[in-house]
N, CA, C and O atoms as a Maestro MAE file, in Angstrom:
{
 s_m_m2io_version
 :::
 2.0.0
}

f_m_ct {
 s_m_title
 :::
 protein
 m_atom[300] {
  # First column is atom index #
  i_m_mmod_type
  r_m_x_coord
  r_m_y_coord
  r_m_z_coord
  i_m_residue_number
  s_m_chain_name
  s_m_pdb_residue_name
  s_m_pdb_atom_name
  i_m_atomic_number
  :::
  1 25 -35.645 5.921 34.067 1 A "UNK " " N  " 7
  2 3 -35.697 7.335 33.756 1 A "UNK " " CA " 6
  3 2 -35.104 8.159 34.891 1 A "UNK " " C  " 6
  4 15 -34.389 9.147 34.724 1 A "UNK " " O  " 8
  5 25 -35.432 7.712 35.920 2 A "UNK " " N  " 7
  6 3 -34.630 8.310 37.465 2 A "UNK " " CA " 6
  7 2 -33.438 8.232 37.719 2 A "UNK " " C  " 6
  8 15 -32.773 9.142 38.214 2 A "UNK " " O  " 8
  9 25 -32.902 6.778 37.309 3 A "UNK " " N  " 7
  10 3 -31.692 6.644 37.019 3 A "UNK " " CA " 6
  11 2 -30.905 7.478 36.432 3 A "UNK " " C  " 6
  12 15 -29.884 7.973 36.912 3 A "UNK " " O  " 8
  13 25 -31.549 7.729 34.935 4 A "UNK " " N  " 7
  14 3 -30.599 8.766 34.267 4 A "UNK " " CA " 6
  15 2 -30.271 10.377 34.683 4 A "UNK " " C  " 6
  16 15 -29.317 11.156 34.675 4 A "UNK " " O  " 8
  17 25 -31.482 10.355 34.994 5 A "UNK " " N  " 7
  18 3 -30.657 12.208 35.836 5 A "UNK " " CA " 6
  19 2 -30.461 12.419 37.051 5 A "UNK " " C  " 6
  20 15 -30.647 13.522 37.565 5 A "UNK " " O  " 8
  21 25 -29.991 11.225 37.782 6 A "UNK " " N  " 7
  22 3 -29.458 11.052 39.065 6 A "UNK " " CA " 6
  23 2 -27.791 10.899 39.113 6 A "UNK " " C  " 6
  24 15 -27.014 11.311 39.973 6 A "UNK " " O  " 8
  25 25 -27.461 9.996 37.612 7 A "UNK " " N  " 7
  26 3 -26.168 9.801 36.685 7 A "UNK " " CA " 6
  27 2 -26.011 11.069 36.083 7 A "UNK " " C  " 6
  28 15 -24.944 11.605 36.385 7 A "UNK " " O  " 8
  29 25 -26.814 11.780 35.250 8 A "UNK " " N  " 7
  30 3 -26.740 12.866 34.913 8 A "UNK " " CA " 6
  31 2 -26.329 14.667 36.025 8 A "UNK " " C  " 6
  32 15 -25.735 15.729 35.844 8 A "UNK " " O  " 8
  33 25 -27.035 14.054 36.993 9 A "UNK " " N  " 7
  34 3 -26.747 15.672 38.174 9 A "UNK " " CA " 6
  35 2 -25.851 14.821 38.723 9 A "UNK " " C  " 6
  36 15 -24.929 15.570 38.403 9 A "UNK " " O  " 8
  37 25 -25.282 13.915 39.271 10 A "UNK " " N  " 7
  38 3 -23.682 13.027 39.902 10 A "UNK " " CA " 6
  39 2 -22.673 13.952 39.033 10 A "UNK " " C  " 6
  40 15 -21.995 14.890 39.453 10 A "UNK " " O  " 8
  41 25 -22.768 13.328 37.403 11 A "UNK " " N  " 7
  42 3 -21.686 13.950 36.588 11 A "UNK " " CA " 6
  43 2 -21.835 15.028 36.582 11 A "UNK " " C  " 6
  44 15 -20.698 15.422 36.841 11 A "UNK " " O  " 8
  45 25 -22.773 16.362 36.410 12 A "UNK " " N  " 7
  46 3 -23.070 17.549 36.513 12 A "UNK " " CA " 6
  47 2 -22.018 18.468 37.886 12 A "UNK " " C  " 6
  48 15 -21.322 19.481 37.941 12 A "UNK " " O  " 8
  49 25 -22.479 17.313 38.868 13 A "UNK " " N  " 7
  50 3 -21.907 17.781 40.024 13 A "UNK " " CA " 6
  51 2 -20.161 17.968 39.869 13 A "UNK " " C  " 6
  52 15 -19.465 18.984 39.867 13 A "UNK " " O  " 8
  53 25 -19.889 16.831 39.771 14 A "UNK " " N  " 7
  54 3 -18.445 16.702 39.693 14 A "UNK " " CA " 6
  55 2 -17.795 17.396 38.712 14 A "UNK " " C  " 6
  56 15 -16.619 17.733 38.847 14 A "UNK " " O  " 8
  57 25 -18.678 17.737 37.382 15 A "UNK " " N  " 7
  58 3 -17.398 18.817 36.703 15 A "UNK " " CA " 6
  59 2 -18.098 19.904 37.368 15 A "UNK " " C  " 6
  60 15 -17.621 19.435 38.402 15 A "UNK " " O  " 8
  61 25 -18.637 20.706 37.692 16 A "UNK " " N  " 7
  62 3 -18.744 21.876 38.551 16 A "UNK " " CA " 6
  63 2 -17.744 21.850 39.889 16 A "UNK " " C  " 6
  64 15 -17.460 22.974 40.304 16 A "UNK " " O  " 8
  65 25 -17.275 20.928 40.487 17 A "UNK " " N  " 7
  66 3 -16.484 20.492 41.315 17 A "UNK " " CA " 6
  67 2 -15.200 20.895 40.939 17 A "UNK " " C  " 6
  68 15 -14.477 21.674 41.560 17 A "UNK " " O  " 8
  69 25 -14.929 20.257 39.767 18 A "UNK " " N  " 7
  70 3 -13.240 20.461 39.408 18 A "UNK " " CA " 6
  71 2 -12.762 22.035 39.275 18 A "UNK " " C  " 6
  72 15 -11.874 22.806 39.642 18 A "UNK " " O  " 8
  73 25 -14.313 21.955 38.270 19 A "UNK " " N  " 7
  74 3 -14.246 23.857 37.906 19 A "UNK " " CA " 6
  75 2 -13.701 24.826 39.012 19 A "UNK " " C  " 6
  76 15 -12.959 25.803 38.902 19 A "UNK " " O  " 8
  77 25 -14.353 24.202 40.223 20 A "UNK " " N  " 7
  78 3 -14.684 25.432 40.868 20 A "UNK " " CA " 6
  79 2 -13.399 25.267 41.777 20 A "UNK " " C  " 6
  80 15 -12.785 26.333 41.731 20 A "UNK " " O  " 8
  81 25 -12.838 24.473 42.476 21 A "UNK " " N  " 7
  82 3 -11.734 23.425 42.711 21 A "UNK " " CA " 6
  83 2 -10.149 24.234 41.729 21 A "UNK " " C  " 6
  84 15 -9.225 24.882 42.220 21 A "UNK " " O  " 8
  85 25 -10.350 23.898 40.454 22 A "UNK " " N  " 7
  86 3 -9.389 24.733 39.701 22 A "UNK " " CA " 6
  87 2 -9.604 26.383 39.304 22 A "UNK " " C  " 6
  88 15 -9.059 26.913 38.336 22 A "UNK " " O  " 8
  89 25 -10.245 26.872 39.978 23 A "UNK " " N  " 7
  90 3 -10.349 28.552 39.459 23 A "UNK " " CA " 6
  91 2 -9.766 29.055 41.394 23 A "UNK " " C  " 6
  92 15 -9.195 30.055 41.830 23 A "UNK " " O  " 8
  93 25 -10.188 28.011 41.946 24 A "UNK " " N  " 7
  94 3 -9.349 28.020 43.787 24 A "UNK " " CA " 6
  95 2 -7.854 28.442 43.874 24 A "UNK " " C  " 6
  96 15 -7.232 29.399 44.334 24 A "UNK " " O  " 8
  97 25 -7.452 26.828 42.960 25 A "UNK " " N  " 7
  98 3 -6.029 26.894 43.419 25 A "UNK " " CA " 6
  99 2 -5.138 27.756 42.261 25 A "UNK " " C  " 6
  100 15 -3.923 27.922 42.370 25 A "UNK " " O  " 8
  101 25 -6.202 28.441 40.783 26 A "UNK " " N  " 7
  102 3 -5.162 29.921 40.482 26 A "UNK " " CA " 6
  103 2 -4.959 30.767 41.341 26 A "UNK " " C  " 6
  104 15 -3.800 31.165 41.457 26 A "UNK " " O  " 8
  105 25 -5.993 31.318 42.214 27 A "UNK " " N  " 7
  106 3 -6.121 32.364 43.149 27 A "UNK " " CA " 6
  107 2 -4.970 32.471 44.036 27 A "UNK " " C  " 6
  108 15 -4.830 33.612 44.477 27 A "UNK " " O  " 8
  109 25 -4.221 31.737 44.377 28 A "UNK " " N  " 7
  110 3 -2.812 31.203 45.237 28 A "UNK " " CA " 6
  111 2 -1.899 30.733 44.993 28 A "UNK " " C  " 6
  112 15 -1.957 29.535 44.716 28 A "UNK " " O  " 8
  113 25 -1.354 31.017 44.981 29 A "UNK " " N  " 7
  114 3 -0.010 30.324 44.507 29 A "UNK " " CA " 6
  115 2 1.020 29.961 45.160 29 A "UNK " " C  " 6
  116 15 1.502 30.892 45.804 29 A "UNK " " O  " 8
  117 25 1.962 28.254 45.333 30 A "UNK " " N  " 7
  118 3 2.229 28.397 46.194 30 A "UNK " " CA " 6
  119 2 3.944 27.743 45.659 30 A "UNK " " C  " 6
  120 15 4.607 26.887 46.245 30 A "UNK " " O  " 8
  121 25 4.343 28.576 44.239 31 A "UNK " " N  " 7
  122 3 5.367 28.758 43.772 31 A "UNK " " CA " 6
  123 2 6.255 29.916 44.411 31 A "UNK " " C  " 6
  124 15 5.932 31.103 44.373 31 A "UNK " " O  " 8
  125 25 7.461 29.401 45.026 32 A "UNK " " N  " 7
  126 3 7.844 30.540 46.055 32 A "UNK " " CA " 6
  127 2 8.738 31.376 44.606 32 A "UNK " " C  " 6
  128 15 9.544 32.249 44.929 32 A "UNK " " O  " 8
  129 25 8.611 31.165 43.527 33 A "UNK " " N  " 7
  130 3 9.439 32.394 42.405 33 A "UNK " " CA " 6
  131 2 8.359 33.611 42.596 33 A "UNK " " C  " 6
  132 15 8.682 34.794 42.498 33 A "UNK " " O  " 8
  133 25 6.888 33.109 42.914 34 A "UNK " " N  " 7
  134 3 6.442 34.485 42.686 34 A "UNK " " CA " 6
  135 2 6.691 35.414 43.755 34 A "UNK " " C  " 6
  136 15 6.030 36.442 43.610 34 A "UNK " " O  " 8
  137 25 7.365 35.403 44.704 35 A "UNK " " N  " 7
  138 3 7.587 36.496 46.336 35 A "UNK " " CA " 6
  139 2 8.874 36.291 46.390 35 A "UNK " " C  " 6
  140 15 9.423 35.199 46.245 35 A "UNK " " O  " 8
  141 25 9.442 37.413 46.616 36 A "UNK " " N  " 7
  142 3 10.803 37.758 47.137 36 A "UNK " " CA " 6
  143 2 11.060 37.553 48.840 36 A "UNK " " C  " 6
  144 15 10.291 38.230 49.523 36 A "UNK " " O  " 8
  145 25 11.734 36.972 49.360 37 A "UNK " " N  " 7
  146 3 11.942 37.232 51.098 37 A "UNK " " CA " 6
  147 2 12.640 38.405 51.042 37 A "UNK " " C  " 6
  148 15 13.457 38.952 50.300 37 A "UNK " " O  " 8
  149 25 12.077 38.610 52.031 38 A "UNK " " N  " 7
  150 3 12.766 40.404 52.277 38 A "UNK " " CA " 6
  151 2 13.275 40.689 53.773 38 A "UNK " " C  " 6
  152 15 12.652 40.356 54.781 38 A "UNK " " O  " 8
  153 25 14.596 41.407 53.756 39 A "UNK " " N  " 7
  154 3 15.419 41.152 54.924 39 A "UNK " " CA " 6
  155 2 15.557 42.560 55.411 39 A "UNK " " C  " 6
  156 15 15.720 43.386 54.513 39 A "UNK " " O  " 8
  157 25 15.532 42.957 56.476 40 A "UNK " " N  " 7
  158 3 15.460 44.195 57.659 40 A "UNK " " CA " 6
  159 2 17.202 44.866 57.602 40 A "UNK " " C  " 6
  160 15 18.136 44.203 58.052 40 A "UNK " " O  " 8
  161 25 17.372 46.051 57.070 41 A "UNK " " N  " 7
  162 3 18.911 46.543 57.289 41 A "UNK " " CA " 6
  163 2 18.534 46.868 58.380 41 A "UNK " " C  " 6
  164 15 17.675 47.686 58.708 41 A "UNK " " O  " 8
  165 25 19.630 45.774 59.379 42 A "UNK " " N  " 7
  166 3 19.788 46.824 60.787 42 A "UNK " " CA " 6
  167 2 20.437 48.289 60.831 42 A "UNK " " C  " 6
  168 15 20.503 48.666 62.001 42 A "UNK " " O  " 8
  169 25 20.729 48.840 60.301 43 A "UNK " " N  " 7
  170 3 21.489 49.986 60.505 43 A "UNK " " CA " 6
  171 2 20.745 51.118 59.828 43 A "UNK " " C  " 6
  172 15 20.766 52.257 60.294 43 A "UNK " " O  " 8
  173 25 20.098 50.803 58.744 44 A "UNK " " N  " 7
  174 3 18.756 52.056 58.168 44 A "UNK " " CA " 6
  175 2 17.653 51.996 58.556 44 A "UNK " " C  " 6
  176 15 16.760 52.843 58.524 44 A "UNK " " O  " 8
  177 25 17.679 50.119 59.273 45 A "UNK " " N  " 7
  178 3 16.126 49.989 59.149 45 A "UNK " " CA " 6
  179 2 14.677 49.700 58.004 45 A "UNK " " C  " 6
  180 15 13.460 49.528 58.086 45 A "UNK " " O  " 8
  181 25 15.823 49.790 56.891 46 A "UNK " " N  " 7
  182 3 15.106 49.155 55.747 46 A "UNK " " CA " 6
  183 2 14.682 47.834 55.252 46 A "UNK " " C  " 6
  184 15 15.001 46.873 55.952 46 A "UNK " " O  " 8
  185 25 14.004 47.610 54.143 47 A "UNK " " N  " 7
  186 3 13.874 46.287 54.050 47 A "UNK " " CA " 6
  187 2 14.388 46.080 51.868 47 A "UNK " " C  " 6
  188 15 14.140 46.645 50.802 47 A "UNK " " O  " 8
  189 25 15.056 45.088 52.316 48 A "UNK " " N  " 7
  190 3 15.836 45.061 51.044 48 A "UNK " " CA " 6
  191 2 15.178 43.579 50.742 48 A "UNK " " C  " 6
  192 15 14.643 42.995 51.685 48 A "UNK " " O  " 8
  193 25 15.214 42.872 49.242 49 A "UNK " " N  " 7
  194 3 15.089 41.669 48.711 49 A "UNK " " CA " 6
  195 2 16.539 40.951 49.288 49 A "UNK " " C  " 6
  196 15 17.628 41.517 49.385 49 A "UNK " " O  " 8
  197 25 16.316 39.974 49.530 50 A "UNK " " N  " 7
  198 3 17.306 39.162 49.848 50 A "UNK " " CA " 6
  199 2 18.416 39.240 49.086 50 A "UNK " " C  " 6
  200 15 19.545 39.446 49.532 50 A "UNK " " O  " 8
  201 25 18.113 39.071 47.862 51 A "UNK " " N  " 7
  202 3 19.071 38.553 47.046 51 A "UNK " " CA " 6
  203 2 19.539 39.662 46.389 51 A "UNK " " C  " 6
  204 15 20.211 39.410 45.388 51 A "UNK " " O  " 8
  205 25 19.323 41.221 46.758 52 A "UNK " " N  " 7
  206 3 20.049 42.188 46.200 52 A "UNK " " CA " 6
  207 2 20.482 42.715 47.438 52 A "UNK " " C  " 6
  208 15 20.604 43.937 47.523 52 A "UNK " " O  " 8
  209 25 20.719 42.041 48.352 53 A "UNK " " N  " 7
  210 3 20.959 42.381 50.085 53 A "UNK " " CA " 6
  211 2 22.121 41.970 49.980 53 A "UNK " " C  " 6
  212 15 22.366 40.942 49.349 53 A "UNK " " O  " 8
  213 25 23.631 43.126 50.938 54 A "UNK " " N  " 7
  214 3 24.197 42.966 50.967 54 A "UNK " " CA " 6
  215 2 25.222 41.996 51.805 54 A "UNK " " C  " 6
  216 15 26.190 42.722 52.031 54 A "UNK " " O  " 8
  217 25 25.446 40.849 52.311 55 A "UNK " " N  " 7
  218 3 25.609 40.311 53.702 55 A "UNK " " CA " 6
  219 2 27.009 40.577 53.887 55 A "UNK " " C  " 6
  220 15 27.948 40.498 53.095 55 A "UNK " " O  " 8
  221 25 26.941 40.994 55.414 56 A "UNK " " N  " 7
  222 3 27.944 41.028 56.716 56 A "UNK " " CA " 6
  223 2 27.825 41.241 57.297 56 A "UNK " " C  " 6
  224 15 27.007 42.159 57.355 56 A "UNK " " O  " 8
  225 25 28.576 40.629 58.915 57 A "UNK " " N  " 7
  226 3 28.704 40.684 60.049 57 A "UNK " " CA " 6
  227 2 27.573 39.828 60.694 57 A "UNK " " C  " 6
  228 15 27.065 39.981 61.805 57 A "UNK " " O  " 8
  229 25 27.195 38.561 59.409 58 A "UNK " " N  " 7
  230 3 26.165 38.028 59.615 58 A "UNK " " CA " 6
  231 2 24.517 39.109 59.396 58 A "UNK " " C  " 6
  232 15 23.513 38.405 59.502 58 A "UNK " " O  " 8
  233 25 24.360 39.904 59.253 59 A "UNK " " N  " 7
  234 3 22.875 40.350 59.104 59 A "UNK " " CA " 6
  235 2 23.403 40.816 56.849 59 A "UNK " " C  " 6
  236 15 24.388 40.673 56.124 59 A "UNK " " O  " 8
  237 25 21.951 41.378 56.713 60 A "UNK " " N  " 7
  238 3 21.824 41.941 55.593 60 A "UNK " " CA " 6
  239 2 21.766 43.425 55.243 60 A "UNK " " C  " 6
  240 15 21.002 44.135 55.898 60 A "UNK " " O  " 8
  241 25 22.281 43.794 54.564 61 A "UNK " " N  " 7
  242 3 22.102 45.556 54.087 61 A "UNK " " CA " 6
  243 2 21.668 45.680 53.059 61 A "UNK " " C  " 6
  244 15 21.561 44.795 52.210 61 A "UNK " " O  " 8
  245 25 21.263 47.101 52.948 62 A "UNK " " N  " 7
  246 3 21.363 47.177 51.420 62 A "UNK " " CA " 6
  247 2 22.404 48.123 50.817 62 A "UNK " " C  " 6
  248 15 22.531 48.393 49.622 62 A "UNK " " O  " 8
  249 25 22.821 48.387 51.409 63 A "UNK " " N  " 7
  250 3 24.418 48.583 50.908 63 A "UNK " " CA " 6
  251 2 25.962 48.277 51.592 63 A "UNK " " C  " 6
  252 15 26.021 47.637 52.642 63 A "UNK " " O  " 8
  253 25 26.880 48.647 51.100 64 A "UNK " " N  " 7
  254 3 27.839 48.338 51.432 64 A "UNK " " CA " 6
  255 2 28.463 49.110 52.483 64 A "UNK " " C  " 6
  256 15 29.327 48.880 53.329 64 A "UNK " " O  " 8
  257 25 27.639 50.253 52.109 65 A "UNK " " N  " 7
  258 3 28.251 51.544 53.036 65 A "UNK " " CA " 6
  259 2 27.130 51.141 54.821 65 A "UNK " " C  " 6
  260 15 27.516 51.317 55.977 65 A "UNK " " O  " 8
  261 25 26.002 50.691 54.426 66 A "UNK " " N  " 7
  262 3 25.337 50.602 55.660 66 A "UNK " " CA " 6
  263 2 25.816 49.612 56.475 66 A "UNK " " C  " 6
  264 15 25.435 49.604 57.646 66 A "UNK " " O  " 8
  265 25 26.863 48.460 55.937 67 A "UNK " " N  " 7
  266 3 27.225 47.014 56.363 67 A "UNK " " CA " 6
  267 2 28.547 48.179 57.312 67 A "UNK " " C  " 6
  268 15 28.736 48.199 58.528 67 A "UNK " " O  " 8
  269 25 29.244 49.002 56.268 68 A "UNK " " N  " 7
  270 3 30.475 49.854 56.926 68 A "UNK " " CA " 6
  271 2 30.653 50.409 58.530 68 A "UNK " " C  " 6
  272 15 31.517 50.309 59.400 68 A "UNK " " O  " 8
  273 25 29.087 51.165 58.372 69 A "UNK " " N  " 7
  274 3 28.324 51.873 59.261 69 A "UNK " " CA " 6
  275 2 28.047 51.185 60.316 69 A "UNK " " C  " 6
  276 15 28.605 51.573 61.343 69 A "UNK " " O  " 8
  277 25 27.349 50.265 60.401 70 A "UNK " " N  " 7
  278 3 26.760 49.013 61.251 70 A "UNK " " CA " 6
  279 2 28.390 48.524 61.729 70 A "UNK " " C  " 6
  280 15 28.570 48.555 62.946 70 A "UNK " " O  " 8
  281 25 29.382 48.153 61.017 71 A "UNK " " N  " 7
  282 3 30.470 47.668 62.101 71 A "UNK " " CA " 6
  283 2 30.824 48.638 62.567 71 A "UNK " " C  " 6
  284 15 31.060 48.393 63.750 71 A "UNK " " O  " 8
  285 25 31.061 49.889 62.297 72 A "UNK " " N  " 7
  286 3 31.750 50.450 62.951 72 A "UNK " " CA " 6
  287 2 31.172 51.295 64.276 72 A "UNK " " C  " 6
  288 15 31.732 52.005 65.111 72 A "UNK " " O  " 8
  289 25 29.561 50.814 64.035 73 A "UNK " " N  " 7
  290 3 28.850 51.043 65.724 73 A "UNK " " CA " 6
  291 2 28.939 50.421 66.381 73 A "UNK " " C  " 6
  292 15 28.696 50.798 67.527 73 A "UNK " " O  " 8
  293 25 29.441 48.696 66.104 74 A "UNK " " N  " 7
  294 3 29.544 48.195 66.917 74 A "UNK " " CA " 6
  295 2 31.045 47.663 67.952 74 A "UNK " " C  " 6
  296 15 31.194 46.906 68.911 74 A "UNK " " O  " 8
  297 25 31.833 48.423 67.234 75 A "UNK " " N  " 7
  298 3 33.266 48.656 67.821 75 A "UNK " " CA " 6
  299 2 33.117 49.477 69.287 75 A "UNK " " C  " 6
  300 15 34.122 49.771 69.935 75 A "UNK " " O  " 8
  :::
 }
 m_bond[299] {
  # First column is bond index #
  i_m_from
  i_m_to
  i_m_order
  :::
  1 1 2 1
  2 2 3 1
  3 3 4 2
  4 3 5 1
  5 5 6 1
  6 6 7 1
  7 7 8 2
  8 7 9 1
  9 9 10 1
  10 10 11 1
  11 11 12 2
  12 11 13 1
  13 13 14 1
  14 14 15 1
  15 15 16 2
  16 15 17 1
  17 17 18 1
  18 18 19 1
  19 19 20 2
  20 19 21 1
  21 21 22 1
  22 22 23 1
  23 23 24 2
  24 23 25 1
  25 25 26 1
  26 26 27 1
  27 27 28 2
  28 27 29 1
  29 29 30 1
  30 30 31 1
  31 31 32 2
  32 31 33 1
  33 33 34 1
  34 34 35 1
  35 35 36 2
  36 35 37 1
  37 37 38 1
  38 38 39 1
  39 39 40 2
  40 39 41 1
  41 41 42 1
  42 42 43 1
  43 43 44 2
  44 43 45 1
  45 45 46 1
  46 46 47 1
  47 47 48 2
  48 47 49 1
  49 49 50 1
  50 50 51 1
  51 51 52 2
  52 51 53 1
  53 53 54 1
  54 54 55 1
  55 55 56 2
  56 55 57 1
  57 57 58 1
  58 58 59 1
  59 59 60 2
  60 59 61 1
  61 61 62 1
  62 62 63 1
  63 63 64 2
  64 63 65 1
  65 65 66 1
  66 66 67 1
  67 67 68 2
  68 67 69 1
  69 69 70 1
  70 70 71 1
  71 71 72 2
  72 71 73 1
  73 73 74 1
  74 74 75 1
  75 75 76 2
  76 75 77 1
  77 77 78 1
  78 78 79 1
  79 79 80 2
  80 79 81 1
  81 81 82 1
  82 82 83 1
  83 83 84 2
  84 83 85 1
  85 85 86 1
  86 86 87 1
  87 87 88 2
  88 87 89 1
  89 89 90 1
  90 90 91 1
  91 91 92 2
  92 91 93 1
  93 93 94 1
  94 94 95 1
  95 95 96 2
  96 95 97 1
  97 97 98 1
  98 98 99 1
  99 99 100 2
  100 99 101 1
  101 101 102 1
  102 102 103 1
  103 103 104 2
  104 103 105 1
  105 105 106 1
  106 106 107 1
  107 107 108 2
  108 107 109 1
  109 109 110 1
  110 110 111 1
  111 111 112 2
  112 111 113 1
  113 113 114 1
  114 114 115 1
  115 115 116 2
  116 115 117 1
  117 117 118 1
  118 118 119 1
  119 119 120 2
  120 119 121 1
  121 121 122 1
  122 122 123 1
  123 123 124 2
  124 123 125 1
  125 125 126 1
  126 126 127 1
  127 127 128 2
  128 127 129 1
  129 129 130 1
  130 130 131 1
  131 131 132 2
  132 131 133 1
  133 133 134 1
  134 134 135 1
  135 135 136 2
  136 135 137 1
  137 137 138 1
  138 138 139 1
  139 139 140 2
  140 139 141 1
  141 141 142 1
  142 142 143 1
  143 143 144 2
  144 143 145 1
  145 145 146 1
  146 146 147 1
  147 147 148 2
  148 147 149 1
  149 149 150 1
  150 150 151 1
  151 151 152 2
  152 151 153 1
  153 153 154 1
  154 154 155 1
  155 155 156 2
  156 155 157 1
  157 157 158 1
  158 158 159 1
  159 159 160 2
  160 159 161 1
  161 161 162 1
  162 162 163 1
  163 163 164 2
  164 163 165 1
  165 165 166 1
  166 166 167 1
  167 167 168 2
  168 167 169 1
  169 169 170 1
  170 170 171 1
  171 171 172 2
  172 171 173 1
  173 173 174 1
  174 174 175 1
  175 175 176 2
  176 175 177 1
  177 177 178 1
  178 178 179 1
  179 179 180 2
  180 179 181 1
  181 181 182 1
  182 182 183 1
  183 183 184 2
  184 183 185 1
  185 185 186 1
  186 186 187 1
  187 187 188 2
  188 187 189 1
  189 189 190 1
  190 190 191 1
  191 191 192 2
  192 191 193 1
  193 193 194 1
  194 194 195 1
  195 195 196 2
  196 195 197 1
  197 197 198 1
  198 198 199 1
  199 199 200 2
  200 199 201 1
  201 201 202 1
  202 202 203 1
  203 203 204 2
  204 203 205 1
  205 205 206 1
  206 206 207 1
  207 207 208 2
  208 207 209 1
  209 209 210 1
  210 210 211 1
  211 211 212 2
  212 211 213 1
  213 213 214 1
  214 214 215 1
  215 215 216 2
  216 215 217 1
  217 217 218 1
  218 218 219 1
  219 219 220 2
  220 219 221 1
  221 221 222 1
  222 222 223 1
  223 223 224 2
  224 223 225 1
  225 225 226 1
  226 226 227 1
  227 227 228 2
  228 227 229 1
  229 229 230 1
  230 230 231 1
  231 231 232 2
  232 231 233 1
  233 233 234 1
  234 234 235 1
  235 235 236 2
  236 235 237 1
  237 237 238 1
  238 238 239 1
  239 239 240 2
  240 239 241 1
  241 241 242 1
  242 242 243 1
  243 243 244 2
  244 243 245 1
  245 245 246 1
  246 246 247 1
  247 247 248 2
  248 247 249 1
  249 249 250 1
  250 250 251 1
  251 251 252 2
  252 251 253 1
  253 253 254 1
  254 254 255 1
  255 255 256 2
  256 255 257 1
  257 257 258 1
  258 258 259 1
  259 259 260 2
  260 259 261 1
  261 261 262 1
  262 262 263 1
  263 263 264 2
  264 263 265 1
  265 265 266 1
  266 266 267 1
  267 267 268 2
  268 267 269 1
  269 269 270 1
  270 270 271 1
  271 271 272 2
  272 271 273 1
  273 273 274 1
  274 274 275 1
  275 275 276 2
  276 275 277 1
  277 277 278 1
  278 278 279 1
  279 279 280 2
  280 279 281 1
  281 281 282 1
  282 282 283 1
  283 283 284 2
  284 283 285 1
  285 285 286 1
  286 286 287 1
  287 287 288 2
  288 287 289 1
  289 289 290 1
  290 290 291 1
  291 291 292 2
  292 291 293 1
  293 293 294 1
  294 294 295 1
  295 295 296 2
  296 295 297 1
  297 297 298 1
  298 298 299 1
  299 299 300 2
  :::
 }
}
């Protein structure tokens, strides 16, 4: 009789385990589609998504005109 709800709270335990275990790892996510990297315009000082960031002179902009700007301060 001891046996059985010793087998019984073991298994009890362990799906409360998984449960609690899988409601963890929704909370985080560690799929990098959900976050954008985001890159610093040196020349505004802004911060643009990477991938709508403009590149030259080696750094990132977010526009074309700030990439313009940025070389031509550094002439």
């Amino acid at each position: 009789m001891i046996f059985r709800f010793l087998i019984l709270g073991l298994l009890a335990y362990l799906v409360l385990m998984l449960i609690y275990s899988s409601i963890r790892r929704k909370g985080r996510s560690t799929d990098p589609s959900q976050g954008e990297s985001m890159v610093l315009d040196p020349h505004c000082k802004s911060y643009v998504p990477k991938n709508e960031a403009y590149p030259s002179h080696g750094h990132y902009f977010c526009s074309e005109e700030c990439a313009r700007a940025y070389g031509s301060e550094q002439v």
